[in-house]
Biopython code that builds the backbone (N, CA, C, O; Angstrom):
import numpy as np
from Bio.PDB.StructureBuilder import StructureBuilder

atoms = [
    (1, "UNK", "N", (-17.335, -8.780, 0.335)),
    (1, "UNK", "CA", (-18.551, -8.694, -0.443)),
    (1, "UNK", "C", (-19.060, -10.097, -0.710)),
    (1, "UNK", "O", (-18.311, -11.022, -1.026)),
    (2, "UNK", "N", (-19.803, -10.159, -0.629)),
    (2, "UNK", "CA", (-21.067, -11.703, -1.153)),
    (2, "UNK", "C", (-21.004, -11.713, -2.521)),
    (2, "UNK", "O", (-21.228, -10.722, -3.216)),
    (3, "UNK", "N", (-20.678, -12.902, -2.972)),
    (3, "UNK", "CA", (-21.023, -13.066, -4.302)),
    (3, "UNK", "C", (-22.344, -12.882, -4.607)),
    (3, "UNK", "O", (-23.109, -13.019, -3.652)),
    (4, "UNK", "N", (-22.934, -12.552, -5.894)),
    (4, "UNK", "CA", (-24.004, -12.127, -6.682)),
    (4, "UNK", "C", (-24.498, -11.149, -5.918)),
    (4, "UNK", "O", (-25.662, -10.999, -6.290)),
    (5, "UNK", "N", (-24.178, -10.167, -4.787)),
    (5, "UNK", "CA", (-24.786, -9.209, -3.910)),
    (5, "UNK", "C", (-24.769, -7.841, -4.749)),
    (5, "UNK", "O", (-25.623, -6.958, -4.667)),
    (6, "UNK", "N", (-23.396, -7.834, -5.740)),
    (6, "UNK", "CA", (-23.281, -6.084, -5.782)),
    (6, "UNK", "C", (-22.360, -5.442, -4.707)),
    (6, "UNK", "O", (-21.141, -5.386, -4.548)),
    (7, "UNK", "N", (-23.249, -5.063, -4.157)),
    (7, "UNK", "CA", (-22.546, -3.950, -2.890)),
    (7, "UNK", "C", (-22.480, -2.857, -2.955)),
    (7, "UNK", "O", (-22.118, -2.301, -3.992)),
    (8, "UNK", "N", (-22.922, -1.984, -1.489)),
    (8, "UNK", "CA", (-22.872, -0.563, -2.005)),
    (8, "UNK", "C", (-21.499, 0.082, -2.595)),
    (8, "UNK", "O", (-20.353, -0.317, -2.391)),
    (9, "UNK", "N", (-21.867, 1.039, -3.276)),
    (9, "UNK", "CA", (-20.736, 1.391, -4.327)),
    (9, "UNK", "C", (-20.358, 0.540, -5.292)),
    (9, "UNK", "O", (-19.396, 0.901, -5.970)),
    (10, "UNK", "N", (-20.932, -0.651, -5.574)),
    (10, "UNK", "CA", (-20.528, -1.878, -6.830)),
    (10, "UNK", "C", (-20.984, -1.627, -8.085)),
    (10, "UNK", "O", (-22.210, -1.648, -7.983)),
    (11, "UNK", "N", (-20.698, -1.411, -9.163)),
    (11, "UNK", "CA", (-21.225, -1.461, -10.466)),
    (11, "UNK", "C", (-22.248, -2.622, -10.558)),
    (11, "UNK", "O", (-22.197, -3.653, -9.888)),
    (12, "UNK", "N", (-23.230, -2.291, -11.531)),
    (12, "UNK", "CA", (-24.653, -3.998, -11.996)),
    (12, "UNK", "C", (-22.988, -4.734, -12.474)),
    (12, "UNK", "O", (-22.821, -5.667, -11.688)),
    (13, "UNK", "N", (-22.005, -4.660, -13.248)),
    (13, "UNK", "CA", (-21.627, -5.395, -13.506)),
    (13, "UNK", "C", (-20.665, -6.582, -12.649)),
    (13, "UNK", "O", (-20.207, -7.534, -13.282)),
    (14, "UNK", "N", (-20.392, -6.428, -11.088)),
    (14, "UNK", "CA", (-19.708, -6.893, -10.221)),
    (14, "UNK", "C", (-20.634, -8.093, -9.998)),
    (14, "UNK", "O", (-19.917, -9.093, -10.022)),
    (15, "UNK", "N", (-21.869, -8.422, -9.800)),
    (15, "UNK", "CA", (-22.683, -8.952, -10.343)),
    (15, "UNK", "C", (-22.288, -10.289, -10.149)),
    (15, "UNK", "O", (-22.819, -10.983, -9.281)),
    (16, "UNK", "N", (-21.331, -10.735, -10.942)),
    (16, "UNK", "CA", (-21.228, -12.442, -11.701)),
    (16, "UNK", "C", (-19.935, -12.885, -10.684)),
    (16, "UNK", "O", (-19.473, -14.024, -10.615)),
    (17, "UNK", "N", (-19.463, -11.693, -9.907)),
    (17, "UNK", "CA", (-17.912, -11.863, -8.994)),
    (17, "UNK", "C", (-17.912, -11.647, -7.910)),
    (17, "UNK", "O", (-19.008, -11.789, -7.369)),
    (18, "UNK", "N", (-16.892, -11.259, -7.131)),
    (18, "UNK", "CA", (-16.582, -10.479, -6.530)),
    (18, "UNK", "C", (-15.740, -9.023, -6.251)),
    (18, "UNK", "O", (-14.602, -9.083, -6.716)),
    (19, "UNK", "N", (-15.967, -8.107, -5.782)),
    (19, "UNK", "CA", (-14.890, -7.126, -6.029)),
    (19, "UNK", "C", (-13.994, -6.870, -4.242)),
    (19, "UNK", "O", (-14.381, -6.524, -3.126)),
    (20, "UNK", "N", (-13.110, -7.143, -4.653)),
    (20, "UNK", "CA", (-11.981, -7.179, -3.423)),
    (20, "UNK", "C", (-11.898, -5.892, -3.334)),
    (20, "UNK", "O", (-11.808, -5.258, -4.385)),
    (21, "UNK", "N", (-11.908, -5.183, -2.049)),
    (21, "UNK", "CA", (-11.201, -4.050, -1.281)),
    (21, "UNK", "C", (-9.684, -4.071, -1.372)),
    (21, "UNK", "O", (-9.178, -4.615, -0.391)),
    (22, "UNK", "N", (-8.903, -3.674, -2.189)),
    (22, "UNK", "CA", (-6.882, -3.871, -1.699)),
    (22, "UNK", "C", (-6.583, -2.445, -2.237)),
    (22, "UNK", "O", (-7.274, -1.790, -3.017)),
    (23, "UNK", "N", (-5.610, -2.163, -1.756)),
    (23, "UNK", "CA", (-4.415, -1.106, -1.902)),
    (23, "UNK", "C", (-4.286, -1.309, -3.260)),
    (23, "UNK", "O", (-4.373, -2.473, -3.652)),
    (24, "UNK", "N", (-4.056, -0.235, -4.241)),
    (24, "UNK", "CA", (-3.815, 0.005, -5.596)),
    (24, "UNK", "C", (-2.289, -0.122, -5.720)),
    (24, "UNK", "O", (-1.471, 0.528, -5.069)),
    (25, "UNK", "N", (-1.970, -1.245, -6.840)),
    (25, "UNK", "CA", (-0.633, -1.129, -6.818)),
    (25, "UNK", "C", (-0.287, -2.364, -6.140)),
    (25, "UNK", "O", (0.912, -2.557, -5.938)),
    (26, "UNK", "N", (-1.149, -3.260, -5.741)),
    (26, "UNK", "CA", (-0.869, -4.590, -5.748)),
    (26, "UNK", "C", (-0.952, -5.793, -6.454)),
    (26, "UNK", "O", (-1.947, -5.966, -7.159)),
    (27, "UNK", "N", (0.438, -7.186, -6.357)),
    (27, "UNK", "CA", (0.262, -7.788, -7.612)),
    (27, "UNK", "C", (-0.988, -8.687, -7.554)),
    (27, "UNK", "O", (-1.432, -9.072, -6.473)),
    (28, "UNK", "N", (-1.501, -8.988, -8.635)),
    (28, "UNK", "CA", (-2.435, -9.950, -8.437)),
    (28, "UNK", "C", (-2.519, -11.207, -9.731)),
    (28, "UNK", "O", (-2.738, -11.140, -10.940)),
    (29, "UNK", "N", (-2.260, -12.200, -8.899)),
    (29, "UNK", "CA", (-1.746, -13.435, -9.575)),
    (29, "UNK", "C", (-2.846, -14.505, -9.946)),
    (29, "UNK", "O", (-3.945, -14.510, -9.391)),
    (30, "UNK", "N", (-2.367, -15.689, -11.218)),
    (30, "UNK", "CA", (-3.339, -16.083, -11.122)),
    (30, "UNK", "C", (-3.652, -17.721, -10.366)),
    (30, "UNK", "O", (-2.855, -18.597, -10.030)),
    (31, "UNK", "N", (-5.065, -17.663, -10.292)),
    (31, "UNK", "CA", (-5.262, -18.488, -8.998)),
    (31, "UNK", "C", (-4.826, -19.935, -9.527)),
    (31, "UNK", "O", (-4.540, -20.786, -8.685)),
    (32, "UNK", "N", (-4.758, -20.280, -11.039)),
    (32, "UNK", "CA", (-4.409, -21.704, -11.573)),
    (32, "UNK", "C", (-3.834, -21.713, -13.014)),
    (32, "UNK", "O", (-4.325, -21.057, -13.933)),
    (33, "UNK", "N", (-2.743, -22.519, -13.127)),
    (33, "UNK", "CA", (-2.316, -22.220, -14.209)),
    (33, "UNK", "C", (-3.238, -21.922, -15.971)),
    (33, "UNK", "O", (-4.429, -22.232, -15.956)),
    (34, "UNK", "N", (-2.826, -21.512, -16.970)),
    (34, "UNK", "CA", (-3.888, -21.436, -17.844)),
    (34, "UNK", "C", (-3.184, -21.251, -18.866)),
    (34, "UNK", "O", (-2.051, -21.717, -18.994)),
    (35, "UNK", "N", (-4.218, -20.015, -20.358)),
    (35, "UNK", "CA", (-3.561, -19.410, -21.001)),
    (35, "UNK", "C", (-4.547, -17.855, -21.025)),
    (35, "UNK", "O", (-5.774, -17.770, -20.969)),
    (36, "UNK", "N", (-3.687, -16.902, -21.111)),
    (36, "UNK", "CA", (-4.570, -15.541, -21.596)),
    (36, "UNK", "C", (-5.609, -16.010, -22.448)),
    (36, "UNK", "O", (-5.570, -16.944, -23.249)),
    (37, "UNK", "N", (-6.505, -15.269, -22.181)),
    (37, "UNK", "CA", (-7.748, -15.434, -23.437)),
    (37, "UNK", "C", (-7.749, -13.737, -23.332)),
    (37, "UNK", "O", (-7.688, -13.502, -24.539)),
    (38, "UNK", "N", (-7.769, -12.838, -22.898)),
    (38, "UNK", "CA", (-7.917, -11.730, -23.081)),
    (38, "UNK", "C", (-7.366, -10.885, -22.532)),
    (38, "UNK", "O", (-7.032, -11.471, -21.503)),
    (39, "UNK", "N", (-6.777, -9.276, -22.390)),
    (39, "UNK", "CA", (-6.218, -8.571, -21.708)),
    (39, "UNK", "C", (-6.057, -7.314, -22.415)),
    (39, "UNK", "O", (-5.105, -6.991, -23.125)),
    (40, "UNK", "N", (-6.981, -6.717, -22.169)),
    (40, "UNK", "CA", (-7.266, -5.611, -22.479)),
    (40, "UNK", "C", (-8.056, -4.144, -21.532)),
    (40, "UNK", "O", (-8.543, -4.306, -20.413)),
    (41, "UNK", "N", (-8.042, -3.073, -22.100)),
    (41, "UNK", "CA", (-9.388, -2.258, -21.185)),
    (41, "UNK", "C", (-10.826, -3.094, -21.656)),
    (41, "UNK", "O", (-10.942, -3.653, -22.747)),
    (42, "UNK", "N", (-11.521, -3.068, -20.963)),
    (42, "UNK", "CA", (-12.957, -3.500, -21.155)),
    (42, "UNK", "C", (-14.262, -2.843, -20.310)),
    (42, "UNK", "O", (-14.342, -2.882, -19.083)),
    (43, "UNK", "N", (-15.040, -2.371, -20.997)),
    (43, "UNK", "CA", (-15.957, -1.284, -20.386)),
    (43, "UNK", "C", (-16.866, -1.701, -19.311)),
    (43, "UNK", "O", (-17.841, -2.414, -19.547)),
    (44, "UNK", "N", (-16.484, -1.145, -17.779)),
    (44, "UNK", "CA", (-17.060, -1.205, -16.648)),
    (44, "UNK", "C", (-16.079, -1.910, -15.831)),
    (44, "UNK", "O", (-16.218, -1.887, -14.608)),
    (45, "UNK", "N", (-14.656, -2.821, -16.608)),
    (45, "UNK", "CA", (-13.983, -3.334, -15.478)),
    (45, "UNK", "C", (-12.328, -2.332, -15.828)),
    (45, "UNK", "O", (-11.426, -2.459, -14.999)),
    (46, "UNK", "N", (-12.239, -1.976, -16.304)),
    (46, "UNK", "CA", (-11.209, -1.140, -16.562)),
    (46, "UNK", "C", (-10.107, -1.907, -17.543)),
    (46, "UNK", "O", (-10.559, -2.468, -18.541)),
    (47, "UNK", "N", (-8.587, -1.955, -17.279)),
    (47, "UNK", "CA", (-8.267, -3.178, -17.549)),
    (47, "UNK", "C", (-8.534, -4.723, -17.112)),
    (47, "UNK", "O", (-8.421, -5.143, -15.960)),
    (48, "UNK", "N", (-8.917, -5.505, -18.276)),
    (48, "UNK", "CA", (-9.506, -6.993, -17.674)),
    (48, "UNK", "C", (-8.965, -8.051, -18.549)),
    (48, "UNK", "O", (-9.075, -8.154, -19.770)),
    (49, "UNK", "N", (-8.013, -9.259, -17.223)),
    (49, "UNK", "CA", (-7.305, -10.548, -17.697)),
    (49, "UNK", "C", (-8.439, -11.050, -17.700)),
    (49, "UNK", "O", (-9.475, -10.653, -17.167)),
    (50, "UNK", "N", (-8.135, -12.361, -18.603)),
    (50, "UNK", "CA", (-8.886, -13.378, -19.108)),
    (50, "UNK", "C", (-8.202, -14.639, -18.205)),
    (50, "UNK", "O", (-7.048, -14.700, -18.629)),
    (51, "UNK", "N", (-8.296, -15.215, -17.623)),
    (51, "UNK", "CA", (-7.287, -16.699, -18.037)),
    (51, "UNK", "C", (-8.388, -18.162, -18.325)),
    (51, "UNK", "O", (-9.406, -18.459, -17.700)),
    (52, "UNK", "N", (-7.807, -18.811, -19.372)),
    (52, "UNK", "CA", (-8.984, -19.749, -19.414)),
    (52, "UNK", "C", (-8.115, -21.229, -19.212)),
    (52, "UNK", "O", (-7.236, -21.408, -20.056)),
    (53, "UNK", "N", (-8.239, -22.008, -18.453)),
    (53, "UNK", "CA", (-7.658, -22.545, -17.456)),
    (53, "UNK", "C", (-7.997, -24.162, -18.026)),
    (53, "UNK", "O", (-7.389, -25.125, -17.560)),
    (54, "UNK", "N", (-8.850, -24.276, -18.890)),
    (54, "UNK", "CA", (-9.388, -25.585, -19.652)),
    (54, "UNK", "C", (-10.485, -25.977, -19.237)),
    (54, "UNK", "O", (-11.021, -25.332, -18.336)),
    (55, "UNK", "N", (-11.039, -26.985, -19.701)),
    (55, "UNK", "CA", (-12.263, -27.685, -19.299)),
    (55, "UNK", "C", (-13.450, -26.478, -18.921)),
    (55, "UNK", "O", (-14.125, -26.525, -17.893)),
    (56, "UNK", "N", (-13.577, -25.269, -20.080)),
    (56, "UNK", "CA", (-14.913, -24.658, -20.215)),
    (56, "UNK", "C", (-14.010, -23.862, -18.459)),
    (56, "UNK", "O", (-14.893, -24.267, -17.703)),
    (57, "UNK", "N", (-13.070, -23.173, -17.556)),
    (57, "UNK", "CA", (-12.902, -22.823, -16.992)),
    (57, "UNK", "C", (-12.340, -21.470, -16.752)),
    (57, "UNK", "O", (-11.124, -21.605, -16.616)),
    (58, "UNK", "N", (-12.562, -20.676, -16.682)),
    (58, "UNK", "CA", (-11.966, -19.476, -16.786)),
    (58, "UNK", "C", (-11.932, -18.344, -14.849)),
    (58, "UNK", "O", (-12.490, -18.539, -13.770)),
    (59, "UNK", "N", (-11.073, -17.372, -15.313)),
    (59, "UNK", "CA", (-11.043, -16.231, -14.049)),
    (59, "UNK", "C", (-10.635, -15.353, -14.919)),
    (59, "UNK", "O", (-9.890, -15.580, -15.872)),
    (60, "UNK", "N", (-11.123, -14.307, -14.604)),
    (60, "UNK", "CA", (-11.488, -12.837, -14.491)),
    (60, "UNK", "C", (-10.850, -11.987, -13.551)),
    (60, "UNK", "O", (-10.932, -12.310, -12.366)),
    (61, "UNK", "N", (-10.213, -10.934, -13.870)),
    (61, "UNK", "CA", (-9.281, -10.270, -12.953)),
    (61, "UNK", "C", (-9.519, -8.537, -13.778)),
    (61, "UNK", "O", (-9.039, -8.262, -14.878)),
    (62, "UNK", "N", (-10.281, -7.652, -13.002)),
    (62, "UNK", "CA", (-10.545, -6.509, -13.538)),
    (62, "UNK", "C", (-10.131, -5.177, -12.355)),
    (62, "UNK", "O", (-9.898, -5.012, -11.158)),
    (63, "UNK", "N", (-10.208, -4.632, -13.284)),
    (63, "UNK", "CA", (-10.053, -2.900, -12.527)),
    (63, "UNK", "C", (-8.527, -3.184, -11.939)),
    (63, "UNK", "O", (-8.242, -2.930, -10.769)),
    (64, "UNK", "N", (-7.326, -3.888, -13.141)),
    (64, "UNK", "CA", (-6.365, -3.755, -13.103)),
    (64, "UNK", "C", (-5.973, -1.974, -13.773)),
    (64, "UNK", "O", (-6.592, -1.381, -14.656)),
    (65, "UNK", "N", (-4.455, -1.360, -12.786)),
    (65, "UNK", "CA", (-4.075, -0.148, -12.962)),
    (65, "UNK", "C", (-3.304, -0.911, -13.945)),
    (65, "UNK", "O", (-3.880, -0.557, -14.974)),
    (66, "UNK", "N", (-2.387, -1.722, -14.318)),
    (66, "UNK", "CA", (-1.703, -2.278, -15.219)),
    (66, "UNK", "C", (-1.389, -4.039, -15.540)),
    (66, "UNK", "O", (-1.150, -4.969, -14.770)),
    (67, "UNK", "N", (-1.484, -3.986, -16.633)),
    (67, "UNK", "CA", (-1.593, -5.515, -17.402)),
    (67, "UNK", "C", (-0.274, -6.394, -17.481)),
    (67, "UNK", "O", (0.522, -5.642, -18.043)),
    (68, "UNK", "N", (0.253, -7.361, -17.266)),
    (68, "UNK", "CA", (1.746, -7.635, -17.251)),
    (68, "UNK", "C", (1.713, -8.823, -18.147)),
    (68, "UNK", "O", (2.783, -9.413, -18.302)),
    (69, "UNK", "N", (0.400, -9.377, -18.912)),
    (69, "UNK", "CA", (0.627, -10.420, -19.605)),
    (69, "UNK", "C", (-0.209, -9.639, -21.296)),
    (69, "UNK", "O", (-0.651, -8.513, -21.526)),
    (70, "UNK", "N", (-0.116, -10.711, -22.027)),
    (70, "UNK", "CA", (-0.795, -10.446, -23.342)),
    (70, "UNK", "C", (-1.385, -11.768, -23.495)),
    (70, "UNK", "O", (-0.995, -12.820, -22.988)),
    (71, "UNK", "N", (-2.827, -11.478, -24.614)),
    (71, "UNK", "CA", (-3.401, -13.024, -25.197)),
    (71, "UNK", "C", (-2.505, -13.795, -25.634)),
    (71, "UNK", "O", (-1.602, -13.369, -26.354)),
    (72, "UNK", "N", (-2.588, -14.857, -25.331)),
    (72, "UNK", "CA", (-1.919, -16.374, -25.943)),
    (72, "UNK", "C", (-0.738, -16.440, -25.114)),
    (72, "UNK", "O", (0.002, -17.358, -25.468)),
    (73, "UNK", "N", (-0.147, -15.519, -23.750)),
    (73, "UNK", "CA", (0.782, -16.245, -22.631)),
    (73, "UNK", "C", (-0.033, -17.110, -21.874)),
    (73, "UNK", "O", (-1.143, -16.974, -21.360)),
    (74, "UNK", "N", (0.966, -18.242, -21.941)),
    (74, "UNK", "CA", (0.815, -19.097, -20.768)),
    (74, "UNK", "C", (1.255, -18.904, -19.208)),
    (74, "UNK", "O", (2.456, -18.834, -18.948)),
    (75, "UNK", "N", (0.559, -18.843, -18.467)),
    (75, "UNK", "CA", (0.513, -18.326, -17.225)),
    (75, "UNK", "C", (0.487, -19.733, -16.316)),
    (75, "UNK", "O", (-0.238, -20.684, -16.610)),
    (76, "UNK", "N", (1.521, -19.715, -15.002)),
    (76, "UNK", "CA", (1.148, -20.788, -13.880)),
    (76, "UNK", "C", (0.707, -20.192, -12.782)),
    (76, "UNK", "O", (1.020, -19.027, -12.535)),
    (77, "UNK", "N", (-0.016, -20.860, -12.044)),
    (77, "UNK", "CA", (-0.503, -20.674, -10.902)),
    (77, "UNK", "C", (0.578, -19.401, -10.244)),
    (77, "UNK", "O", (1.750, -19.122, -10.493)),
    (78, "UNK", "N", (-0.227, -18.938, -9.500)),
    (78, "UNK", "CA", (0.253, -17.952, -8.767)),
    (78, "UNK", "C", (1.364, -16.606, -9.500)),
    (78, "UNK", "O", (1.748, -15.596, -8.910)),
    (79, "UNK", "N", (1.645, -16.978, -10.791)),
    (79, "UNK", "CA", (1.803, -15.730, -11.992)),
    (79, "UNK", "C", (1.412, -14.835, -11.873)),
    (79, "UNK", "O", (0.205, -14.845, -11.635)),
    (80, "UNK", "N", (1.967, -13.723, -11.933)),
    (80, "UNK", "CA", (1.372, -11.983, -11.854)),
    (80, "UNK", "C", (0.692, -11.779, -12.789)),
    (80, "UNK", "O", (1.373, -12.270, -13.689)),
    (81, "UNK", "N", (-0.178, -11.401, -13.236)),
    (81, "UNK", "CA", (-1.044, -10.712, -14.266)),
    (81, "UNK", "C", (-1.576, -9.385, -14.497)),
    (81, "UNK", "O", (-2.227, -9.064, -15.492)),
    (82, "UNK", "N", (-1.338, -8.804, -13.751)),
    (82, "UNK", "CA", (-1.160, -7.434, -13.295)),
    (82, "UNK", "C", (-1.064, -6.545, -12.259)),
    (82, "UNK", "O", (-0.042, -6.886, -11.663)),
    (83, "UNK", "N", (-1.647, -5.399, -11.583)),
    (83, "UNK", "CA", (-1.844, -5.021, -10.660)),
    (83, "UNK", "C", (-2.723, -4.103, -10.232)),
    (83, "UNK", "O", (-2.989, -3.112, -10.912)),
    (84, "UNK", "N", (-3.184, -4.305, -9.226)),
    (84, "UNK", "CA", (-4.708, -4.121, -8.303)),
    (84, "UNK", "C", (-5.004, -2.553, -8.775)),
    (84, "UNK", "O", (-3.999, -1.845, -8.720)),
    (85, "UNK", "N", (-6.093, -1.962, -9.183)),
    (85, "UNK", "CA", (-5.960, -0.247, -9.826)),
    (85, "UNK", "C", (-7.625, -0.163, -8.979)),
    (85, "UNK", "O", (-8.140, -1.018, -8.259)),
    (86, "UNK", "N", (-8.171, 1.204, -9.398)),
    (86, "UNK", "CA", (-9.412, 1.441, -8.857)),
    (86, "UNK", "C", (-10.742, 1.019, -9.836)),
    (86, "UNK", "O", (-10.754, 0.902, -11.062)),
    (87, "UNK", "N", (-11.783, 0.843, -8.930)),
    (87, "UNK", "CA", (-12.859, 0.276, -9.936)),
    (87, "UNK", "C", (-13.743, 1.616, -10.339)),
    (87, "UNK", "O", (-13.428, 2.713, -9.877)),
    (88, "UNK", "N", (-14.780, 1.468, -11.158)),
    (88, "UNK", "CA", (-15.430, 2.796, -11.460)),
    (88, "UNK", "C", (-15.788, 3.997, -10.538)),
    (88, "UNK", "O", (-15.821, 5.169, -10.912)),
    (89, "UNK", "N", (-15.929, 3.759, -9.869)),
    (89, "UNK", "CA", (-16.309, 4.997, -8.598)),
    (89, "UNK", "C", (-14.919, 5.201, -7.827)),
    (89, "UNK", "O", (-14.861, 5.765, -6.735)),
    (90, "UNK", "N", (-14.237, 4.886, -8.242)),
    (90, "UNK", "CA", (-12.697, 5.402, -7.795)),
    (90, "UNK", "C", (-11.982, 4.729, -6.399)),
    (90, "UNK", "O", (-10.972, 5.006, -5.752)),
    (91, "UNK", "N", (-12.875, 3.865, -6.302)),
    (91, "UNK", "CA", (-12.369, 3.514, -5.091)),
    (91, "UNK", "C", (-11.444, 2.334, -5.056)),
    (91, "UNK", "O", (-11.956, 1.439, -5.728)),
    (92, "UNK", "N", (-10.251, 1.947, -4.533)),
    (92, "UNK", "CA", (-9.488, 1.156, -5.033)),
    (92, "UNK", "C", (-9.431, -0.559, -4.647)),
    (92, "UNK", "O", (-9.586, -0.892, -3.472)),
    (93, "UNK", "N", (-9.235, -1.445, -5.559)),
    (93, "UNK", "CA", (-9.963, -2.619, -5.806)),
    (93, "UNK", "C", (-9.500, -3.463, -6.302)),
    (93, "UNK", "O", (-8.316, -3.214, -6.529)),
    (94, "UNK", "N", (-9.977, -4.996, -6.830)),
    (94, "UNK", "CA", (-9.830, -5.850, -7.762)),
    (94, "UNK", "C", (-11.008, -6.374, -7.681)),
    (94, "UNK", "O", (-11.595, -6.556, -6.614)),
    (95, "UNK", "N", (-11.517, -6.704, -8.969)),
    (95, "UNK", "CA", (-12.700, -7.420, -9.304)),
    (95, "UNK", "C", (-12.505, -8.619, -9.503)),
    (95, "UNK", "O", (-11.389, -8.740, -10.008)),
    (96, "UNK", "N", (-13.161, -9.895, -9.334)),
    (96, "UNK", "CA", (-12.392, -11.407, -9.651)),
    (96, "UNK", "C", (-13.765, -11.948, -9.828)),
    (96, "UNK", "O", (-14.686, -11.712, -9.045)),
    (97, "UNK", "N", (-13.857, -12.678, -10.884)),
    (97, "UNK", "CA", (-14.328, -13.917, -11.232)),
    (97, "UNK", "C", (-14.104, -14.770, -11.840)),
    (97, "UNK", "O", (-13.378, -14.565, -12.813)),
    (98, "UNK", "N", (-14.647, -16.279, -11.568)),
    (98, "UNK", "CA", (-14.901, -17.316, -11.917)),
    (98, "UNK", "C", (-15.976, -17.809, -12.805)),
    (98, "UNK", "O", (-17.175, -17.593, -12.625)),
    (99, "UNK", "N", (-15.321, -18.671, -14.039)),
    (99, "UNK", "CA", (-17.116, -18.598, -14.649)),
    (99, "UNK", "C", (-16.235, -20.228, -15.392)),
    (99, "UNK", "O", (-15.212, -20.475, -16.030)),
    (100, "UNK", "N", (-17.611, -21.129, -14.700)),
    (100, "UNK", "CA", (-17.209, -22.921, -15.676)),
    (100, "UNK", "C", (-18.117, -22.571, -16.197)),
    (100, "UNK", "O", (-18.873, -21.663, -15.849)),
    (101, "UNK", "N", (-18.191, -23.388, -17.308)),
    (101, "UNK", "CA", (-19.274, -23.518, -18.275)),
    (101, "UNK", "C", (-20.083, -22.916, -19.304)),
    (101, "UNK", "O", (-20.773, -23.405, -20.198)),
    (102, "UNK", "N", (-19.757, -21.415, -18.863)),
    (102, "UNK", "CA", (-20.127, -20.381, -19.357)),
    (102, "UNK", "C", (-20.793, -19.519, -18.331)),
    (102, "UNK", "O", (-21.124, -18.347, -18.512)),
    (103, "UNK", "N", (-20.985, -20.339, -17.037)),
    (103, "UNK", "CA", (-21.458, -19.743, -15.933)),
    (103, "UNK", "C", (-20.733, -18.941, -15.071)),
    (103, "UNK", "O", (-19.507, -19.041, -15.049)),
    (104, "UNK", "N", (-21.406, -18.040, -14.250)),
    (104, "UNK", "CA", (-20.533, -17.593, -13.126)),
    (104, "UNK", "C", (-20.776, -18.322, -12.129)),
    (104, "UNK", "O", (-21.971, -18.557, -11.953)),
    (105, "UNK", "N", (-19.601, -19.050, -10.949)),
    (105, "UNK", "CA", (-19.510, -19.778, -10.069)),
    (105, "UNK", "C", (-18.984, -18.846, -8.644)),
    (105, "UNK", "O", (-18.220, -17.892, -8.784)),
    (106, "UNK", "N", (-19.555, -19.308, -7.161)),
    (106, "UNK", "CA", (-18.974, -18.427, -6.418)),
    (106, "UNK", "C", (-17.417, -18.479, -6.516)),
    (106, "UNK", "O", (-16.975, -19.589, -6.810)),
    (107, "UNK", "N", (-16.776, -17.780, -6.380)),
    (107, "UNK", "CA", (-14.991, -17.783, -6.377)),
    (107, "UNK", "C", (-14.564, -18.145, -4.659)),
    (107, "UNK", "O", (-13.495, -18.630, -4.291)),
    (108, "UNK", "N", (-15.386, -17.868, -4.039)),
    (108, "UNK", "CA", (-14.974, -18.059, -2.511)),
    (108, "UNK", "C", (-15.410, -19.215, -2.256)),
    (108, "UNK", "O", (-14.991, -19.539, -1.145)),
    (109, "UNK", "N", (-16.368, -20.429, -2.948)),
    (109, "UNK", "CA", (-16.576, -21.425, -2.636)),
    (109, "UNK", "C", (-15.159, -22.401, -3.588)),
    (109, "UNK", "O", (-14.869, -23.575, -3.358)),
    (110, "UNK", "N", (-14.661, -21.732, -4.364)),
    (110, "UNK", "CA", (-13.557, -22.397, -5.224)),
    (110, "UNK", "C", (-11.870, -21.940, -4.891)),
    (110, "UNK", "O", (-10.787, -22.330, -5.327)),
    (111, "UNK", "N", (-12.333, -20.819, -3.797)),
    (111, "UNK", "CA", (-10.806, -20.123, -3.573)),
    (111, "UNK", "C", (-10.389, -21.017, -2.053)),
    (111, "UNK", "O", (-9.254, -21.057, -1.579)),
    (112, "UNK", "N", (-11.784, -21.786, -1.387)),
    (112, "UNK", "CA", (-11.095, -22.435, -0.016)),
    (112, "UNK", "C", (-10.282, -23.891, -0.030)),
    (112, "UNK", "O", (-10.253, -24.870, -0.776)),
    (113, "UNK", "N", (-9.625, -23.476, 1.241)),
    (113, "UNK", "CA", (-8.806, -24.762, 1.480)),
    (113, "UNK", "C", (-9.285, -25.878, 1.476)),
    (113, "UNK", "O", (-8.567, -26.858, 1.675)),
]
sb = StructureBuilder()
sb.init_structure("model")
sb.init_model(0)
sb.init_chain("A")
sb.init_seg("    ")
for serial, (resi, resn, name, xyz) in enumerate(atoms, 1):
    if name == "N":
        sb.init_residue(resn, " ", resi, " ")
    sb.init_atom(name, np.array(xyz, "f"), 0.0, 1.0, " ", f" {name:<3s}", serial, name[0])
structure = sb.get_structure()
């Protein structure tokens, strides 16, 4: 999926991310070390990690089937944070974003080598 595209079958709210196609029931870690800022259900991403990583930096990890951290763990790079569940239309997924500043940033221009 293209960032800021949507996509058919995407919620308005996929929007600011991307939403990954994966097998439900996979782990999904985080991309840089941080701390929880949030982890909870949250309406339209299902369960949704926070990690806020410093310097105004954060990722977003939604339409988790289950949560493996709580607010205020410290998390390192590549840390499980939960695992991959289905997004609203049932189809199975992970949602991911990136947001500096308060902005949303592409994640695939920040996820390359």
């Amino acid at each position: 999926m293209k960032f800021g595209a949507g996509g058919r079958g995407a919620p308005v709210s996929s929007r600011n991310g991307i939403e990954l196609s994966l097998p439900e029931g996979q782990p999904v870690r985080a991309v840089h070390e941080g701390t929880v800022a949030f982890a909870e259900p949250f309406s339209g991403y299902g369960n949704l990690v926070i990690v806020d990583h410093g310097d105004k930096g954060f990722s977003l990890y939604g339409h988790l089937s289950t949560v493996s951290v709580k607010k205020g763990d410290r998390v390192e790079a590549a840390a499980p944070v939960g695992l991959t569940g289905r997004n609203p239309s049932g189809n199975p997924s992970l949602y991911f974003e990136l947001r500096v500043d308060g902005h949303p940033v592409d994640p695939l221009q920040w996820l390359k080598k």
